[in-house]
C-alpha positions in Angstrom: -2.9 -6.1 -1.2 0.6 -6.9 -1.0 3.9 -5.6 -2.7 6.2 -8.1 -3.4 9.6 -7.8 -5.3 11.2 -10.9 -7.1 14.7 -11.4 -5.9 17.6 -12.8 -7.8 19.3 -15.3 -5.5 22.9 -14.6 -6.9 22.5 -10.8 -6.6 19.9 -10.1 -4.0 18.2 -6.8 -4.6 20.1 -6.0 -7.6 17.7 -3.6 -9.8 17.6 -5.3 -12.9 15.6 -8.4 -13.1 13.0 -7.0 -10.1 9.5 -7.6 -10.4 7.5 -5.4 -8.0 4.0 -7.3 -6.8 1.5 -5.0 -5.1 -0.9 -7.8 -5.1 -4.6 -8.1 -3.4 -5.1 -10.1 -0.4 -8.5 -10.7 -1.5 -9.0 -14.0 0.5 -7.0 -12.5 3.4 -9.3 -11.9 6.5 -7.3 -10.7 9.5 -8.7 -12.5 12.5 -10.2 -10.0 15.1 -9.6 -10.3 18.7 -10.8 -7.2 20.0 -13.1 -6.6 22.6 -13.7 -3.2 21.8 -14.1 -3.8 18.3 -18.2 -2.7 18.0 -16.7 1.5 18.8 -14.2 0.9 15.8 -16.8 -1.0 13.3 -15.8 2.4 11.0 -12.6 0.9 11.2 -12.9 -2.7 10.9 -14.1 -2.9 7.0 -13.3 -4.5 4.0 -10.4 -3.1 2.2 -11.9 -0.1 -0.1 -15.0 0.3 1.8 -14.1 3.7 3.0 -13.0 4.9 -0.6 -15.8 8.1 -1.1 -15.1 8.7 3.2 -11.1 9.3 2.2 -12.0 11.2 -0.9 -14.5 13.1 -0.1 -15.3 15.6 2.7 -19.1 14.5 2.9 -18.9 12.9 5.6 -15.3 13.6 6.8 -13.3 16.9 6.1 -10.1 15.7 7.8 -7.5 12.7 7.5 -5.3 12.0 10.4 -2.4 9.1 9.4 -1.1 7.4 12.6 2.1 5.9 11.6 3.5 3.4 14.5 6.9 2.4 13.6 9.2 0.3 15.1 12.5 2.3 16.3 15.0 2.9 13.4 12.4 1.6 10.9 10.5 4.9 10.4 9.8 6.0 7.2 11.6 9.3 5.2 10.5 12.7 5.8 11.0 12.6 1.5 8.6 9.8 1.0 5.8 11.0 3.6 6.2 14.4 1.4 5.4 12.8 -1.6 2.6 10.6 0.2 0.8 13.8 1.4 1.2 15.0 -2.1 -0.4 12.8 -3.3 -3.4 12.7 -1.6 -4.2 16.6 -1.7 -3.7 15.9 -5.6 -5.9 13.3 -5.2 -8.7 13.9 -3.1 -10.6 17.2 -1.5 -9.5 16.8 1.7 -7.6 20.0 3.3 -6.5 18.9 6.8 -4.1 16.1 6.7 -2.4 15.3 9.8 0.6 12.6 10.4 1.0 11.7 14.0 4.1 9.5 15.0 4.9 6.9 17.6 8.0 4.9 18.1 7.8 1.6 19.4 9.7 -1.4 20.4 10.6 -4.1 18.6 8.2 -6.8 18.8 11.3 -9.4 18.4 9.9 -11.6 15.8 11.7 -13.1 13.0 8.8 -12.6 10.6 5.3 -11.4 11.2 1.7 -13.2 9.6 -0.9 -11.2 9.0 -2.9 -11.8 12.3 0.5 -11.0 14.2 0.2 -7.6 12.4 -4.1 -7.3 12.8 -2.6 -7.7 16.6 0.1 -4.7 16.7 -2.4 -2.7 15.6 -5.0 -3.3 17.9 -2.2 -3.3 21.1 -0.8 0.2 19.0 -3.3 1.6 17.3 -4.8 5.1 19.6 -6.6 7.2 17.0 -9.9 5.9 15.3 -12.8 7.8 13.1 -14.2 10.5 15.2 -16.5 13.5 14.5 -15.5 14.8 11.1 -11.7 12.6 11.4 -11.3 9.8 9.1 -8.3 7.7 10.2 -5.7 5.5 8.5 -3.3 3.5 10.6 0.1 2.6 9.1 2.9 0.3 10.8 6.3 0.2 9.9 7.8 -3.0 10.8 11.2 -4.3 11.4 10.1 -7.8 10.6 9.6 -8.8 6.7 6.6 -10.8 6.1 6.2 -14.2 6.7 4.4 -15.3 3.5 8.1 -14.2 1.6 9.1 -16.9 -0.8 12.9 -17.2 -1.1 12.4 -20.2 -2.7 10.3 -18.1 -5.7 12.0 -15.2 -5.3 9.5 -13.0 -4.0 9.7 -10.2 -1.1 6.9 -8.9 0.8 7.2 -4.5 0.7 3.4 -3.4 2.2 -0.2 -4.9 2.9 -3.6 -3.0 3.1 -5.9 -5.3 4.9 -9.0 -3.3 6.1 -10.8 0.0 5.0 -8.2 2.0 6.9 -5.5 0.0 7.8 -1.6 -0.6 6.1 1.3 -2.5 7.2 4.7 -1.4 5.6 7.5 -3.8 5.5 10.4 -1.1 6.5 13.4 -3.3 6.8 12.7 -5.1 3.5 12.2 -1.7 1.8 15.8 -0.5 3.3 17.6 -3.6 2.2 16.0 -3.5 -1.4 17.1 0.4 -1.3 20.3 -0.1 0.2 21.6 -2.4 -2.5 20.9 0.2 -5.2 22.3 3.3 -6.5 19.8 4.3 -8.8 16.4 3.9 -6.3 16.9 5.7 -3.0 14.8 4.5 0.4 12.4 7.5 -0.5 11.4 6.0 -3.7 10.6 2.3 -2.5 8.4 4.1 0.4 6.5 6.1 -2.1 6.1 3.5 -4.5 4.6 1.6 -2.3 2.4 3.7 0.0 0.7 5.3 -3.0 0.2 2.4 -4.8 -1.2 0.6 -1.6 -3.4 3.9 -0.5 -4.6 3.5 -4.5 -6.0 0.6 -3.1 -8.1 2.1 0.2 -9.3 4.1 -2.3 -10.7 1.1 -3.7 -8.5 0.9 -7.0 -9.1 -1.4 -8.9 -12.8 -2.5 -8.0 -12.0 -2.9 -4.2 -15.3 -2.6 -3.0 -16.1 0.1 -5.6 -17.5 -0.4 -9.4 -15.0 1.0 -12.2 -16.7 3.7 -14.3 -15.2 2.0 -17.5 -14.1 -2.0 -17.4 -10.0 -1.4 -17.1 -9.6 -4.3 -14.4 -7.1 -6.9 -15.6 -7.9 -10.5 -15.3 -5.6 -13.6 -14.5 -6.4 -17.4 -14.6 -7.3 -19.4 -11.4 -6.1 -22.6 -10.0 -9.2 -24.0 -11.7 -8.4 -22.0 -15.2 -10.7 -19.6 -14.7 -10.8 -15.9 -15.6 -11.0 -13.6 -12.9 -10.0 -10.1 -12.1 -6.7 -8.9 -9.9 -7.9 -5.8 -8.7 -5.3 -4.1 -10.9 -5.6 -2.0 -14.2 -5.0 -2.5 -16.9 -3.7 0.6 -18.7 0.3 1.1 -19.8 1.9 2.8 -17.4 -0.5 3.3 -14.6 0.8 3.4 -11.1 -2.1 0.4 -10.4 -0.9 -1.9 -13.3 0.1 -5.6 -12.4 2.7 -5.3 -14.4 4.4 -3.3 -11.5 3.4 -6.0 -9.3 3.1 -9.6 -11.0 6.5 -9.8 -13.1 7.8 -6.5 -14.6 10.3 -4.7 -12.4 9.3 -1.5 -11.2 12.8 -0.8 -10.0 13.8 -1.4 -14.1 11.1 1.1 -14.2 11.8 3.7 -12.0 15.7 3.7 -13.1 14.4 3.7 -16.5 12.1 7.0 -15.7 14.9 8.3 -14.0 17.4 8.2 -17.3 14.9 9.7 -19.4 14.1 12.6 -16.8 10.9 11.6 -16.0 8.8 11.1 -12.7 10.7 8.0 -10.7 7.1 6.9 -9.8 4.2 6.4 -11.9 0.9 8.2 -12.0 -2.4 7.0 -11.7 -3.6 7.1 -15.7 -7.0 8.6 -16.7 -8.9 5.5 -16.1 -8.2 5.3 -12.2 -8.3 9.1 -12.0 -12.1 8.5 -13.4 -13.1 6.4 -10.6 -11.7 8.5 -7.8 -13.9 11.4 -9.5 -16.7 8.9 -9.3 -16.3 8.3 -5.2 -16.0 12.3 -4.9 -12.5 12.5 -5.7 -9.8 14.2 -8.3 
């Protein structure tokens, strides 16, 4: 899954004309070069796989979040507020736990996907154990390096395993820093809900909706297939946050109006998390 914003190349980051894209790196398999990788197999799943695990305490009755960020690209005490939130709104589980580690700068003018499978394996410390379910999340100083200038589009965040996230921090501050109606807080929340929506297995990651709500998109070959998105105004999992509307319009628009800057998950989403033992 990927958040993208479309850029105006005039005004860069200006808030109107924004499209947000949290798309779904469907066909996106990180290579894996880790010896080690048989003890983390609970860790090495497809994205969604671990959605009644998070949800639930079943199996696991406690979260632990290992953020890694680079130094000076660590995310807002405001947005990991709303994050954790979140998920006690959303799921049963009681003990949360963010741990934090600073790191260097890996120097690198962009970063591809296996670059970031590889920060995380040289990074990453805390894996599921006993009752502990883990969820890694890197903050990088690097933007990503499928951006397309030349379309207009930004890379904000990635989930690319069961239990892994990659957030695009410098990208997020320049986008934030350009605006006066959407603070740094709101970008980060924005996207690490919506991209935790989709460990959760939102929209049919791995999971099976209770009720069809999945929108569908046309193929190179013109053929109907679903996005992993729903399809319900207004949800925090709707494409049209992610594949052309601007959900920076949005969010300022919220904001006027005295409304919640971010979108909630609607009663269709909420139904499948109650269906993989969540709320």
């Amino acid at each position: 899954m990927f958040i993208l914003i479309a850029m105006k190349k005039i005004a860069l980051y200006t808030l109107f004309g924004l499209g947000l894209l949290m798309g779904c790196s469907k066909d996106s398999t990180p290579t894996s070069t880790d010896s080690n990788a048989n003890l983390r197999a609970g860790n090495l799943l497809s994205t969604g796989a671990s959605a009644r695990d998070l949800l639930s305490n079943d199996v696991y009755d406690k979260l632990l979040i290992e953020i890694d960020y680079v130094t000076g690209f660590a995310p807002t005490a405001e947005a990991i507020a709303n994050f954790e939130e979140f998920l006690r709104h959303h799921t049963f589980k009681e003990d949360i736990e963010f741990i934090y580690t600073a790191l260097a700068s890996p120097n690198e003018q962009s970063l591809t996907l296996d670059e970031v499978v590889e920060l995380e394996r040289e990074n990453r410390d805390e894996y599921n154990s006993g009752s502990t379910i883990t969820v890694h999340i890197y903050f990088a100083d690097a933007p990503a390096e499928t951006d397309d200038e030349e379309n207009n589009l930004v890379t904000l965040g990635a989930v690319y395993r069961n239990t892994s996230m990659v957030i695009y921090e410098s990208t997020i501050q320049e986008i934030a820093n350009s605006s006066t109606a959407v603070s740094t807080e709101d970008v980060e929340t924005a996207t690490l809900i919506h991209e935790f929506g989709h460990l959760f297995g939102l929209v049919n990651l791995s999971t099976q909706s209770v009720n069809d709500h999945e929108e569908t998109t046309v193929n190179e070959e013109g053929v109907e297939e679903g996005n992993n998105h729903c399809n319900v105004d207004g949800c925090l999992m709707r494409s049209e946050l992610e594949f052309g509307s601007s959900l920076l319009k949005q969010m300022e628009s919220n904001a006027s109006k005295g409304l919640a800057t971010i979108p909630n998950l609607d009663a269709e989403c909420i139904l499948d998390l109650q269906k993989y033992g969540g709320r």
